[in-house]
N, CA, C and O atoms as a GROMACS GRO file, in nm:
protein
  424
    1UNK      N    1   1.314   0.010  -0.550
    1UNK     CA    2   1.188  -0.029  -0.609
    1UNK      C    3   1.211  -0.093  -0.746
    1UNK      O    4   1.135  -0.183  -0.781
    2UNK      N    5   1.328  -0.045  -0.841
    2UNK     CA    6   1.353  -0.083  -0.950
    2UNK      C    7   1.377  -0.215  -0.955
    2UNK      O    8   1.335  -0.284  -1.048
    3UNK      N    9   1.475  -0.283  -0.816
    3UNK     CA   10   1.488  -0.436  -0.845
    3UNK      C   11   1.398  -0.513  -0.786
    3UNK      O   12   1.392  -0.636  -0.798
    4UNK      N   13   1.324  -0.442  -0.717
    4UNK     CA   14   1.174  -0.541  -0.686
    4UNK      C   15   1.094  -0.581  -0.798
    4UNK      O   16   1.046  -0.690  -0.828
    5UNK      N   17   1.090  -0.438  -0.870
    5UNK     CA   18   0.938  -0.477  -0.981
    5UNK      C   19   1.041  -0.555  -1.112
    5UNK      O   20   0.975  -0.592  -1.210
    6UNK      N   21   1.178  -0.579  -1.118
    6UNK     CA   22   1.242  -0.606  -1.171
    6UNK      C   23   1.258  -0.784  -1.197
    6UNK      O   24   1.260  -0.864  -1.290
    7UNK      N   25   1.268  -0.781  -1.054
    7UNK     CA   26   1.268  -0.906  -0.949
    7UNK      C   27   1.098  -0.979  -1.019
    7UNK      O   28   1.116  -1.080  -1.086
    8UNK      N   29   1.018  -0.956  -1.013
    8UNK     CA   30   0.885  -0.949  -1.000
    8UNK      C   31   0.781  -0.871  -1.064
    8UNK      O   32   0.727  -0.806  -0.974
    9UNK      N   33   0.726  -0.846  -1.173
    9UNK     CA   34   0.679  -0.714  -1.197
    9UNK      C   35   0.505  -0.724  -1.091
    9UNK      O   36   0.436  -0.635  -1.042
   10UNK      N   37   0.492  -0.867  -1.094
   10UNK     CA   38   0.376  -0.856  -1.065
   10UNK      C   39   0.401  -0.882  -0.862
   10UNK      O   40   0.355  -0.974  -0.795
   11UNK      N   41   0.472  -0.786  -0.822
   11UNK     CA   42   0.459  -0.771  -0.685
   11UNK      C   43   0.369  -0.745  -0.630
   11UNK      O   44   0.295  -0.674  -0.698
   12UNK      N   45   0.324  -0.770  -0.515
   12UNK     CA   46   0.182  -0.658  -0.456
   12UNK      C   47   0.222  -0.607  -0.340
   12UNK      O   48   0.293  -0.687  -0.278
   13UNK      N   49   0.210  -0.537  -0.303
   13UNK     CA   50   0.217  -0.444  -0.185
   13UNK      C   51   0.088  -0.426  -0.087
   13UNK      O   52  -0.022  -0.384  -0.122
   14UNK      N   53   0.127  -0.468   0.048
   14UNK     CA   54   0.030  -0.392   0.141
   14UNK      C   55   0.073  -0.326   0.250
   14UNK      O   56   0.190  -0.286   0.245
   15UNK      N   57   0.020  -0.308   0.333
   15UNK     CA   58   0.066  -0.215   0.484
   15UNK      C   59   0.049  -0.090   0.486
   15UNK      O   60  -0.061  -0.050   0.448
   16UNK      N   61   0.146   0.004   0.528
   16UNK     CA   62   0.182   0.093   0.557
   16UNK      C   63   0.199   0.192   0.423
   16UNK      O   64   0.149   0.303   0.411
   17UNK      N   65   0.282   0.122   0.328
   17UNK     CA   66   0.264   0.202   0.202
   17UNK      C   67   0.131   0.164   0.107
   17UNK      O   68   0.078   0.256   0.045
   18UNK      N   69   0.097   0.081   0.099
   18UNK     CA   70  -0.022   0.085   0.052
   18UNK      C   71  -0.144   0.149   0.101
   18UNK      O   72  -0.221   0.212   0.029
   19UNK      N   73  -0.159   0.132   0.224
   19UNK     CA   74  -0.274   0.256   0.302
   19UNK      C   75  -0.279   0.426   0.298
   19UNK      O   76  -0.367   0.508   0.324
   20UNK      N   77  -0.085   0.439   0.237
   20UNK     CA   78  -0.050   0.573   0.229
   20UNK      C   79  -0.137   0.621   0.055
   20UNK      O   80  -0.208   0.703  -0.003
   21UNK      N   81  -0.072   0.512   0.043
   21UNK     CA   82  -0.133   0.483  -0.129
   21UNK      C   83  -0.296   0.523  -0.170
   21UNK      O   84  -0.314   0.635  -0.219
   22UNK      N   85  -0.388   0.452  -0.155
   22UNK     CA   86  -0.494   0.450  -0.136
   22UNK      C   87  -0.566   0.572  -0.056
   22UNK      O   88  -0.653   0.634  -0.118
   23UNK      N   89  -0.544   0.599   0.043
   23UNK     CA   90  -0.606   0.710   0.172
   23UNK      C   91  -0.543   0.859   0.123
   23UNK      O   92  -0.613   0.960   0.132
   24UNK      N   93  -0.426   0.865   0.077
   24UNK     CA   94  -0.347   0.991   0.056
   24UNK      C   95  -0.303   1.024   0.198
   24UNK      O   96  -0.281   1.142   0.225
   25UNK      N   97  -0.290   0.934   0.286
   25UNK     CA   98  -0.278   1.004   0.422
   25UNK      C   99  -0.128   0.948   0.461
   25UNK      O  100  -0.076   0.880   0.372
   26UNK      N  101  -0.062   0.966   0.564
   26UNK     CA  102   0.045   0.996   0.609
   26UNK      C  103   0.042   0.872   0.683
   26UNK      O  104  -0.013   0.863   0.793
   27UNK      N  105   0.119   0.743   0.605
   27UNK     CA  106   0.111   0.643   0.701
   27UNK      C  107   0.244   0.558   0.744
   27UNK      O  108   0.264   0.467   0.824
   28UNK      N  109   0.343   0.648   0.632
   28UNK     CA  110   0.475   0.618   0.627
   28UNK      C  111   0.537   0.717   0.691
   28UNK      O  112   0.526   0.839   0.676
   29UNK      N  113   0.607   0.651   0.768
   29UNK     CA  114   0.742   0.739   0.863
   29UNK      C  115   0.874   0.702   0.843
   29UNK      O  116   0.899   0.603   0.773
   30UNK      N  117   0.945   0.754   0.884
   30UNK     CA  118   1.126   0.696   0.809
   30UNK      C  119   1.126   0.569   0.870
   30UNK      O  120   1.188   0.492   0.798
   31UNK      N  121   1.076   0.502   0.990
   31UNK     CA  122   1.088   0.354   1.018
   31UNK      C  123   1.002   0.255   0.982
   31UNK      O  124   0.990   0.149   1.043
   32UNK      N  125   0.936   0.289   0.876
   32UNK     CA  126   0.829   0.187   0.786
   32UNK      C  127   0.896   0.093   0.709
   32UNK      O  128   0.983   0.120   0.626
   33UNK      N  129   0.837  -0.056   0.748
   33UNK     CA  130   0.901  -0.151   0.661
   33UNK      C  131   0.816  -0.148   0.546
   33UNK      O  132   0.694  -0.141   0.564
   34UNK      N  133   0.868  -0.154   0.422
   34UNK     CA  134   0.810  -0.241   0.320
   34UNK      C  135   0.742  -0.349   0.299
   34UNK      O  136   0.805  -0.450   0.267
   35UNK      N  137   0.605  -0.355   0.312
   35UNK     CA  138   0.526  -0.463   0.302
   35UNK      C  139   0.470  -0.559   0.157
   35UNK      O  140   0.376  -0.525   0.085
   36UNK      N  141   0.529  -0.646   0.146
   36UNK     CA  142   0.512  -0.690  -0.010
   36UNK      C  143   0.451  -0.846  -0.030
   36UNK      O  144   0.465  -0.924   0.065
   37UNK      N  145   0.387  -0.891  -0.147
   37UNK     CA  146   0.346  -1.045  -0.124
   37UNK      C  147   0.392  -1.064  -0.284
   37UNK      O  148   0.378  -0.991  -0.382
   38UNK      N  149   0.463  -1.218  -0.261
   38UNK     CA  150   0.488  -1.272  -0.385
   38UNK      C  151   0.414  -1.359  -0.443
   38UNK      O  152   0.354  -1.416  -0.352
   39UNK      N  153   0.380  -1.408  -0.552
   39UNK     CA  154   0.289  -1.542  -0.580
   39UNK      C  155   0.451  -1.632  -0.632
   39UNK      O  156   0.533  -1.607  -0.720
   40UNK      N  157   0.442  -1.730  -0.541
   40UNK     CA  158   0.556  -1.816  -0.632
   40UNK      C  159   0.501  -1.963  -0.624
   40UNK      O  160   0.435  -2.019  -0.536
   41UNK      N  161   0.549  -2.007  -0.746
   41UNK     CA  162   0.495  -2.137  -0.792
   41UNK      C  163   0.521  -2.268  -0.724
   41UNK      O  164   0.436  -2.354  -0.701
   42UNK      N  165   0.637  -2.273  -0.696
   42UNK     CA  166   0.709  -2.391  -0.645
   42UNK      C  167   0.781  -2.353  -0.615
   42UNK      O  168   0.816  -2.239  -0.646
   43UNK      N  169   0.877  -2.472  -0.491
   43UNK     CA  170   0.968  -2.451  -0.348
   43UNK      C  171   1.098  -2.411  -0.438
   43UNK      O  172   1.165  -2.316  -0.394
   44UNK      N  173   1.142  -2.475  -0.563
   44UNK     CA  174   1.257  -2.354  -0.630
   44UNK      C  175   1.232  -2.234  -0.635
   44UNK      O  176   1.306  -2.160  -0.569
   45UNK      N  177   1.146  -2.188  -0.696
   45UNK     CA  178   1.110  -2.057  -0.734
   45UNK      C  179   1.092  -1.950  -0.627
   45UNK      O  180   1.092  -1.828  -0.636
   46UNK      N  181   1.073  -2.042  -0.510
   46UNK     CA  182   1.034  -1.989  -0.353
   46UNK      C  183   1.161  -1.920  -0.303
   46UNK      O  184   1.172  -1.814  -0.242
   47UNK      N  185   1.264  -2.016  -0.350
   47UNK     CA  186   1.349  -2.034  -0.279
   47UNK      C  187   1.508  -1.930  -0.344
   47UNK      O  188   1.616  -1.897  -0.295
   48UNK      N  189   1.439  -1.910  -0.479
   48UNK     CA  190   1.529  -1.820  -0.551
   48UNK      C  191   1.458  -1.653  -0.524
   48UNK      O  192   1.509  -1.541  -0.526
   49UNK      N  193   1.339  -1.698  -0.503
   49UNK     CA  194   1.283  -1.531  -0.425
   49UNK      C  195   1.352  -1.502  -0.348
   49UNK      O  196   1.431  -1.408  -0.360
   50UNK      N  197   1.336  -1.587  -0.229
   50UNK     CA  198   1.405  -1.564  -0.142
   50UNK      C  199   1.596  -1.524  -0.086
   50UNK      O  200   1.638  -1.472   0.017
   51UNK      N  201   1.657  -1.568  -0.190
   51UNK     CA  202   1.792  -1.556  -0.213
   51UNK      C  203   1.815  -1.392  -0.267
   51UNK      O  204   1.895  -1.305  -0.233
   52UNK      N  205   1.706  -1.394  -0.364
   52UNK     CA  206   1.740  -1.277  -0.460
   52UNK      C  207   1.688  -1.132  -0.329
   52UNK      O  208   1.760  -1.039  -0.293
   53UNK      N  209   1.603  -1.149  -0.304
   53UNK     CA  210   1.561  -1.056  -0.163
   53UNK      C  211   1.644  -1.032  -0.057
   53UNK      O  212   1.674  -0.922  -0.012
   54UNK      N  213   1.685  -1.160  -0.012
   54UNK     CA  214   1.806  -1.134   0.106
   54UNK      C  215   1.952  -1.039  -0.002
   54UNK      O  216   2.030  -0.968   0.061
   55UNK      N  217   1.963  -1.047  -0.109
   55UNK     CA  218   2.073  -0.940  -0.177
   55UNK      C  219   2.002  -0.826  -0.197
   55UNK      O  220   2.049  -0.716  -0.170
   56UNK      N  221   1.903  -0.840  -0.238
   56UNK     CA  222   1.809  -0.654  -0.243
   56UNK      C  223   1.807  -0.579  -0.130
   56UNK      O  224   1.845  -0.462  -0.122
   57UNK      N  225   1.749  -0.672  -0.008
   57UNK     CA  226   1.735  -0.606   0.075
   57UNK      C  227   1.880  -0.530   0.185
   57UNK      O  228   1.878  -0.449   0.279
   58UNK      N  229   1.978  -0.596   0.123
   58UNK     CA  230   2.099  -0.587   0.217
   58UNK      C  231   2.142  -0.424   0.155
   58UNK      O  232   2.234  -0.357   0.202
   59UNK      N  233   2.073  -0.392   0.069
   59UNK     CA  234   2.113  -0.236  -0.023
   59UNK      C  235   1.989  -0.129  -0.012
   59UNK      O  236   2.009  -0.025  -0.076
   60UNK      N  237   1.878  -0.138   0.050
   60UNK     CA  238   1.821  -0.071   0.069
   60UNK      C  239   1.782   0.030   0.198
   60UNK      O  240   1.807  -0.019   0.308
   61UNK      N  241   1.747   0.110   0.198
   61UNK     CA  242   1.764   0.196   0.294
   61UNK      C  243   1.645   0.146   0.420
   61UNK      O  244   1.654   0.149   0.543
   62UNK      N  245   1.530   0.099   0.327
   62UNK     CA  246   1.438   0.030   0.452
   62UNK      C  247   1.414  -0.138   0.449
   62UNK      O  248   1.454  -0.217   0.364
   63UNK      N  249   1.353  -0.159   0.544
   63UNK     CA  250   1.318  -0.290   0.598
   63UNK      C  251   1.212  -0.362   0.471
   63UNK      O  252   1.090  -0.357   0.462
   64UNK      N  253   1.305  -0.424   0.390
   64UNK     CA  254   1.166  -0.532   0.339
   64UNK      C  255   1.064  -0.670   0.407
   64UNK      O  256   1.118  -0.778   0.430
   65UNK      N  257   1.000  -0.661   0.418
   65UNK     CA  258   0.873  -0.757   0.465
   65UNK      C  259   0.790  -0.817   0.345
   65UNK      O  260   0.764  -0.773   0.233
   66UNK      N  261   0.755  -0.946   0.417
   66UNK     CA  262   0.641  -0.965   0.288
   66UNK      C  263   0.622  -1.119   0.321
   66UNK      O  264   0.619  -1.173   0.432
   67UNK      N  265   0.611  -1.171   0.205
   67UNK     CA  266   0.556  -1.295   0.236
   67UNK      C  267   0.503  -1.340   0.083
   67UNK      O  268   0.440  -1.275  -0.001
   68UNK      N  269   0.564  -1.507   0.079
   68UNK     CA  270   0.542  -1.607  -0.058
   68UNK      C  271   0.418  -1.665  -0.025
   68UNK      O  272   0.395  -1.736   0.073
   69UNK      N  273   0.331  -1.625  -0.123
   69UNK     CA  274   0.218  -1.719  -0.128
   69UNK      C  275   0.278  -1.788  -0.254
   69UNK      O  276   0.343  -1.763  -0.356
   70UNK      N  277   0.192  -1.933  -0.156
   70UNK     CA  278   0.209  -2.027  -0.256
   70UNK      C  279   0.044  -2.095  -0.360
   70UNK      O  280  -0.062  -2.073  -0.300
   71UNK      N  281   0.034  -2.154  -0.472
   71UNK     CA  282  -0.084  -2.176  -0.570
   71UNK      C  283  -0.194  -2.234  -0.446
   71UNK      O  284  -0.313  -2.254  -0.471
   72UNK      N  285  -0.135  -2.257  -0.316
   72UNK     CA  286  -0.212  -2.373  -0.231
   72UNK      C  287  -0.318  -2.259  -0.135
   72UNK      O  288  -0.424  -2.285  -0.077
   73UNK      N  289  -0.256  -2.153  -0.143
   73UNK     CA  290  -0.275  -2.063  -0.079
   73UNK      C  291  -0.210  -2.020   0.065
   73UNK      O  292  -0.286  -1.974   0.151
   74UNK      N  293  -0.114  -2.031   0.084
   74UNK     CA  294  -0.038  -2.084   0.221
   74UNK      C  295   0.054  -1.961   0.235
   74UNK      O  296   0.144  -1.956   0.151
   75UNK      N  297   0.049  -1.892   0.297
   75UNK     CA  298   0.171  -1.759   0.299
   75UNK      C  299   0.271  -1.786   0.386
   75UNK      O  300   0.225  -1.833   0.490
   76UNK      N  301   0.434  -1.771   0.387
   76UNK     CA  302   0.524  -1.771   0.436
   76UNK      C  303   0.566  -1.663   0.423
   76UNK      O  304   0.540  -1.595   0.324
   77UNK      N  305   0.666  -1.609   0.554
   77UNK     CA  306   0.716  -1.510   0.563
   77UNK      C  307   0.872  -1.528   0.488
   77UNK      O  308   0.955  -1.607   0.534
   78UNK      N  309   0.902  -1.432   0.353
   78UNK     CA  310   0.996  -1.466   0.294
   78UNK      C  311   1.145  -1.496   0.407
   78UNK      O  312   1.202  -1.604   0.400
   79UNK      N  313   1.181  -1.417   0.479
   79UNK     CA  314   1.305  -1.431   0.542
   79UNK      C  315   1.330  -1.575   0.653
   79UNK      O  316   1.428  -1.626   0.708
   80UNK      N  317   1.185  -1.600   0.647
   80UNK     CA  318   1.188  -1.788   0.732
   80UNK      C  319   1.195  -1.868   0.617
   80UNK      O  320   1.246  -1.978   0.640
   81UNK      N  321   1.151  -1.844   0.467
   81UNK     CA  322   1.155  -1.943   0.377
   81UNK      C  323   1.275  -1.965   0.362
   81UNK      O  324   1.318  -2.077   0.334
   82UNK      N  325   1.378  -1.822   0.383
   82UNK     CA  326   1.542  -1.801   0.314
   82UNK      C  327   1.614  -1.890   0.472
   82UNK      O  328   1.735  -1.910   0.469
   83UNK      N  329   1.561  -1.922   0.557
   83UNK     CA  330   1.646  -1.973   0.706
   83UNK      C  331   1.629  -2.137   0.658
   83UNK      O  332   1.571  -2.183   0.559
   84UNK      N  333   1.698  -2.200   0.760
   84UNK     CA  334   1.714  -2.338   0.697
   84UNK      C  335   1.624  -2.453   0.810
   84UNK      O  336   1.654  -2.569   0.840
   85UNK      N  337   1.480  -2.349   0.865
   85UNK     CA  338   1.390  -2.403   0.956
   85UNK      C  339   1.346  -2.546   0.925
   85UNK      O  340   1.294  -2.544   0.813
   86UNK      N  341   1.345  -2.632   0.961
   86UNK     CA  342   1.224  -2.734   0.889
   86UNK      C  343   1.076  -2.729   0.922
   86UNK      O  344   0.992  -2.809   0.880
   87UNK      N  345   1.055  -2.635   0.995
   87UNK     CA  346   0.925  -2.600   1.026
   87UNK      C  347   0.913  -2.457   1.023
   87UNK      O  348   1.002  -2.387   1.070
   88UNK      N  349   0.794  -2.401   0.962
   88UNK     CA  350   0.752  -2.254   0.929
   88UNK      C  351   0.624  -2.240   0.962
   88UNK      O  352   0.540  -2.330   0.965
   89UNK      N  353   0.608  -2.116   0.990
   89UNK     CA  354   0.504  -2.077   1.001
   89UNK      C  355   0.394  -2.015   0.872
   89UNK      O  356   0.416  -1.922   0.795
   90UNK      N  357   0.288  -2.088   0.881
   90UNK     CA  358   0.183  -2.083   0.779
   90UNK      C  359   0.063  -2.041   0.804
   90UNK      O  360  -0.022  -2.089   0.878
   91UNK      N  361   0.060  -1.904   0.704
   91UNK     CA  362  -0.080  -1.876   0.751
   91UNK      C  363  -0.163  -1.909   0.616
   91UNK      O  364  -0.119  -1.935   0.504
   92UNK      N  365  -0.298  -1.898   0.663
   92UNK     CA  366  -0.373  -1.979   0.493
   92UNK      C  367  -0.511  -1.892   0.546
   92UNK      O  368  -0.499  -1.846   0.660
   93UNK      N  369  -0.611  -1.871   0.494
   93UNK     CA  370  -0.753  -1.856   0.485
   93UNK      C  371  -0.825  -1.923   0.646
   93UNK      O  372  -0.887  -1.861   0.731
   94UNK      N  373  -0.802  -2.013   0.644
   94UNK     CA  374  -0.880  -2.053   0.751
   94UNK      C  375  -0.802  -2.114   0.863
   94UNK      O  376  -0.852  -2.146   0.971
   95UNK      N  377  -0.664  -2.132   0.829
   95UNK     CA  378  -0.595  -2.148   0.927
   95UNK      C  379  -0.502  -2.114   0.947
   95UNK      O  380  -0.431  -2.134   0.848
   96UNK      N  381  -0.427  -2.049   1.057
   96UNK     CA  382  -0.207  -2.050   1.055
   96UNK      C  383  -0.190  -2.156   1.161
   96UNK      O  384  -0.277  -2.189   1.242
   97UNK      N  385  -0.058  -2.209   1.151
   97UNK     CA  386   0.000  -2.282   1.208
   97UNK      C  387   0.145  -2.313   1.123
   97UNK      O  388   0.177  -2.285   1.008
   98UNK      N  389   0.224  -2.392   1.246
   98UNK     CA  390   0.352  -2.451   1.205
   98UNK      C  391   0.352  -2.547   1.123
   98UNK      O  392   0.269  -2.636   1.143
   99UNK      N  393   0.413  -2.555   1.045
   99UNK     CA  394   0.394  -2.690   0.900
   99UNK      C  395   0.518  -2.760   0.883
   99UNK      O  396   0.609  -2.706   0.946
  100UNK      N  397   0.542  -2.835   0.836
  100UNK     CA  398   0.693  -2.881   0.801
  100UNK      C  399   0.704  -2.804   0.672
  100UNK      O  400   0.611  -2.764   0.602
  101UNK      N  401   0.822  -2.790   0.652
  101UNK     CA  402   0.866  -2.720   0.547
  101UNK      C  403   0.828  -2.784   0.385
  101UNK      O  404   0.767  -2.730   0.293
  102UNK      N  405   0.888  -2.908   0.395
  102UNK     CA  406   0.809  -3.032   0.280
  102UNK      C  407   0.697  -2.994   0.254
  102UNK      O  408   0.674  -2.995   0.133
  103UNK      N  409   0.562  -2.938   0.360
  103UNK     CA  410   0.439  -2.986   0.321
  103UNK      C  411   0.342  -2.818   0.280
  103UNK      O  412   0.221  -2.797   0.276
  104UNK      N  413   0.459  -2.725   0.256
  104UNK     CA  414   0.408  -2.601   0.239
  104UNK      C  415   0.363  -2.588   0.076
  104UNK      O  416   0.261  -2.530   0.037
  105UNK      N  417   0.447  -2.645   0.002
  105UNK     CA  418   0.351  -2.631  -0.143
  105UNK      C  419   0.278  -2.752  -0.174
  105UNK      O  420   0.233  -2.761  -0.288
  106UNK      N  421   0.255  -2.864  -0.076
  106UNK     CA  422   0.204  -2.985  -0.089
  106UNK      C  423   0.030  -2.973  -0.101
  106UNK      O  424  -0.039  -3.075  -0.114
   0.00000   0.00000   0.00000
């Protein structure tokens, strides 16, 4: 947790630990991934999230998840931003779909 909020202070968290969070109820089990959202600015900044996560996560005991929103509003799943896809999957407010990679902070 230290090199996430480290990484990021302004992380957000949802899922599984956040519902545990909120409810006080029992929503985490030892096979709960970590559910997290980043705000990142631009496809560098995206893209150094993403680097720095694939080394965090290779040391932690559970599964990180999450996903880069971008200022456009467009969420990517961090571990497809870190693959060398040219097409990703984008979800946004009113729509998801496949995008080219170019046109995700566009």
């Amino acid at each position: 947790m230290a090199a996430l909020v480290t990484l990021d202070p302004d992380t957000r968290c949802f899922g599984s630990l956040a519902w545990a969070h909120l409810t006080g109820l029992a929503y985490l089990s030892p096979g709960s991934d970590l559910d997290l959202l980043w705000t990142v600015a631009d496809q560098r900044t995206a893209t150094a999230r993403a680097r720095a996560l694939l080394t965090i996560g290779a040391t932690v005991p559970m599964r990180i998840d999450g996903e880069l929103l971008t200022p456009q509003g467009h969420a990517v799943q961090w571990r497809e931003w870190a693959s060398d896809a040219p097409e990703l999957l984008v979800k946004a407010a009113h729509v998801n779909g496949v995008t080219p990679r170019a046109a995700v902070f566009a």
